[in-house]
C-alpha positions as CSV (number, residue, x, y, z in Angstrom):
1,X,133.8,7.7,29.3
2,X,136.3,10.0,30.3
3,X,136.2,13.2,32.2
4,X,137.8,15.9,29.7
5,X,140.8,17.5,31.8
6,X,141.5,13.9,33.6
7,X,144.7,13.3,31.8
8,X,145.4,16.9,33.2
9,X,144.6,16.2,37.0
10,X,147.0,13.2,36.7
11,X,149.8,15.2,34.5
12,X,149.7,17.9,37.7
13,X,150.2,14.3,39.5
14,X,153.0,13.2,37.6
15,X,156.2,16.2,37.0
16,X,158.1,13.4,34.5
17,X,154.6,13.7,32.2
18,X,154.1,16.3,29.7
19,X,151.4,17.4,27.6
20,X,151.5,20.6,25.6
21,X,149.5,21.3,22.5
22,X,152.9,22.5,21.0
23,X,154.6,19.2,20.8
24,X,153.6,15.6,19.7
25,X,149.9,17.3,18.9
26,X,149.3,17.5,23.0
27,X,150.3,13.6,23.1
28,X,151.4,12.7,26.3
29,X,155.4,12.8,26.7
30,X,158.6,12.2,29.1
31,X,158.9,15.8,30.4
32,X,161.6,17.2,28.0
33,X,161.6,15.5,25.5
34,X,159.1,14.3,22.0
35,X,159.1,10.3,23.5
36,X,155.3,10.0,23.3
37,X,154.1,7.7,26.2
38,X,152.5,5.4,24.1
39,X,155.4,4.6,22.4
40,X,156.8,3.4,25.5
41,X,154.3,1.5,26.2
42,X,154.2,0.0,22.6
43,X,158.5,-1.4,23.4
44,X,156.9,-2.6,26.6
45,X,154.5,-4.7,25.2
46,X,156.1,-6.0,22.2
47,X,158.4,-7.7,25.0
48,X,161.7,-5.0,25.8
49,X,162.4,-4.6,29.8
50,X,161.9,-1.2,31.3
51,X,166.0,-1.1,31.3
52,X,165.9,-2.3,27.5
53,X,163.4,0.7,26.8
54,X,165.4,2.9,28.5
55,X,168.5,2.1,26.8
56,X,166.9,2.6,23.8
57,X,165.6,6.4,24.7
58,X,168.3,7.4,26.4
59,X,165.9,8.3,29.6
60,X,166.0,7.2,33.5
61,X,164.5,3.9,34.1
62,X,162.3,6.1,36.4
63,X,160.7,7.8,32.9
64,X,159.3,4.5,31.7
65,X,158.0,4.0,35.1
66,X,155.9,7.4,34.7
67,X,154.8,6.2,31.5
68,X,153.2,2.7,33.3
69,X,152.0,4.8,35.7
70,X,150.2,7.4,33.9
71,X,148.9,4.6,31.8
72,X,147.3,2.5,34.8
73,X,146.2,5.6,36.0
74,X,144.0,6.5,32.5
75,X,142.9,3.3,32.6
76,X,141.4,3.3,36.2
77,X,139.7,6.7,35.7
78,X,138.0,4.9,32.4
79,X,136.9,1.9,33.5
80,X,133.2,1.6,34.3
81,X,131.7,-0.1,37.0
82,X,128.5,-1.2,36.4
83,X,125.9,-0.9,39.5
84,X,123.9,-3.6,40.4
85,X,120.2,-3.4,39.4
86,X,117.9,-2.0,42.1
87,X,115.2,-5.1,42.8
């Protein structure tokens, strides 16, 4: 589970990620803008190139980058590791 306040540590991380309570419903966004990360991340994965999605948003290539990497890095800080089984 999740540390509450982790996608905060990485947003202080990451200046092109924004999160405000006042737009997308505190969503995570391209700093600046409404894009909501996930939606990104959605073109991404339905098969558009980080150039196609930029294109298509009318942001820096370097924007969809921040949204991969703020992604991989809420992904790493969920994943649990299970400990081995003292004998």
């Amino acid at each position: 589970m999740r540390q509450p306040g982790a996608a905060l540590q990485f947003f202080v991380m990451n200046p092109r990620i924004s999160i405000d309570p006042q737009v997308q419903h505190g969503r995570p966004v391209i700093k600046g803008t409404r894009i909501p990360v996930i939606r990104l991340l959605g073109c991404l994965a339905e098969g558009m190139t980080i150039a196609e999605t930029a294109v298509e948003y009318a942001i820096p290539v370097e924007d969809v980058l921040a949204a991969l990497d703020f992604a991989s890095e809420l992904v790493e800080q969920a994943q649990q590791r299970p400990v081995a089984a003292s004998k």
